[in-house]
C-alpha positions in Angstrom: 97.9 97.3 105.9 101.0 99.1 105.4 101.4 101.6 101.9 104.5 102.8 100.6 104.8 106.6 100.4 107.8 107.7 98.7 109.0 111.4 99.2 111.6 112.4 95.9 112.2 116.0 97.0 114.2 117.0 99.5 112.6 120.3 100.5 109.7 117.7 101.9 111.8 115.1 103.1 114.2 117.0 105.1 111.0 119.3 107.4 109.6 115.8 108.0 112.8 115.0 109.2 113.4 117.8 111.2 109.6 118.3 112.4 108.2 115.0 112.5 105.1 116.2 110.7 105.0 117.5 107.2 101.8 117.7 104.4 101.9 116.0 101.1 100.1 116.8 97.9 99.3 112.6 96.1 96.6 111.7 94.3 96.7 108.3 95.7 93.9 107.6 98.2 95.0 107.7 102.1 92.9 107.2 104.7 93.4 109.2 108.4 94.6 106.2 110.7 96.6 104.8 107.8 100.2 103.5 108.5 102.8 104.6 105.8 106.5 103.3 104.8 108.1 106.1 104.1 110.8 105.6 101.2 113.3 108.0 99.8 115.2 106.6 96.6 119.2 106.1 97.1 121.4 105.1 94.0 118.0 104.1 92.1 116.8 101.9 94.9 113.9 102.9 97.1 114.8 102.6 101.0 112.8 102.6 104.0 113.8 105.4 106.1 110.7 105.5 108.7 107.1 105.0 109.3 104.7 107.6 109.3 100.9 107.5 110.1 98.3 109.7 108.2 96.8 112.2 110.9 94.6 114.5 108.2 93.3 114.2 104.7 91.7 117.6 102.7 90.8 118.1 99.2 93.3 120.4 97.0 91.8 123.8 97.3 93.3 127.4 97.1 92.6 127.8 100.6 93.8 124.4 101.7 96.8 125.0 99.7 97.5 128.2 101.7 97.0 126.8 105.2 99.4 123.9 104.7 102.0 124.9 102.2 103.3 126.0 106.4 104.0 122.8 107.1 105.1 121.0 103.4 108.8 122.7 103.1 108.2 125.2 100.5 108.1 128.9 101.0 104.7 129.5 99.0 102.0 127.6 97.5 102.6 128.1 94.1 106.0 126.5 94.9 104.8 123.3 96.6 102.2 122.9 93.6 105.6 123.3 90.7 107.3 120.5 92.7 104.4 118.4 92.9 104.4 118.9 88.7 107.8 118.6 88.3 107.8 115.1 89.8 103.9 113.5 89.1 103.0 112.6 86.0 99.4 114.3 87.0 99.1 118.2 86.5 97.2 118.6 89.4 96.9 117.2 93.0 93.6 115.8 94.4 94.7 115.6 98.1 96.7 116.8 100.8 98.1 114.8 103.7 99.2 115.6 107.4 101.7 112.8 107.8 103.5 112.2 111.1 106.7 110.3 111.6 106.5 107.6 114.2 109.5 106.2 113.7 112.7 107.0 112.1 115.4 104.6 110.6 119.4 105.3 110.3 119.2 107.5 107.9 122.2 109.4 105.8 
């Protein structure tokens, strides 16, 4: 079964792009195998831009926080963690994802 996993900031979106790899905080439940359809919203319309696989799942912890906030877009933790609140509704994370792009769609 394919899940939708929509990225709305642009900091994550483009080093997924550009590394074909990038870590997510969600508290939605993944599991490591998982296929994703990756969405970004256009004009108020969600659009597939790619498909991505889940290749690691950890629990939010400081430490976790500091070994992949390398690999999310942001330059420190405590940014990645003000994004994630600036755009979920949830104050704090449960999870972070590894998610590799597997295949990429025209997108501009």
């Amino acid at each position: 079964m394919v899940i939708v996993m929509l990225f709305n900031n642009s900091k994550a979106l483009s080093f997924l792009l550009k590394n074909k790899i990038v870590a997510t905080l969600r508290n939605r439940r993944y599991r490591v195998g998982q296929y994703v359809l990756i969405k970004v919203m256009r004009c108020g319309v969600a659009r597939v831009i790619g498909i991505g696989q889940v290749v690691e799942v950890h629990e939010v912890t400081e430490e976790n926080l500091r070994k992949f906030y390398k690999i999310s877009g942001f330059s420190s933790p405590e940014e990645w963690l003000q994004a994630y609140r600036r755009i979920s509704k949830s104050r704090s994370p449960k999870f972070i994802y590894v998610i590799k792009l597997l295949k990429l769609k025209s997108y501009e």
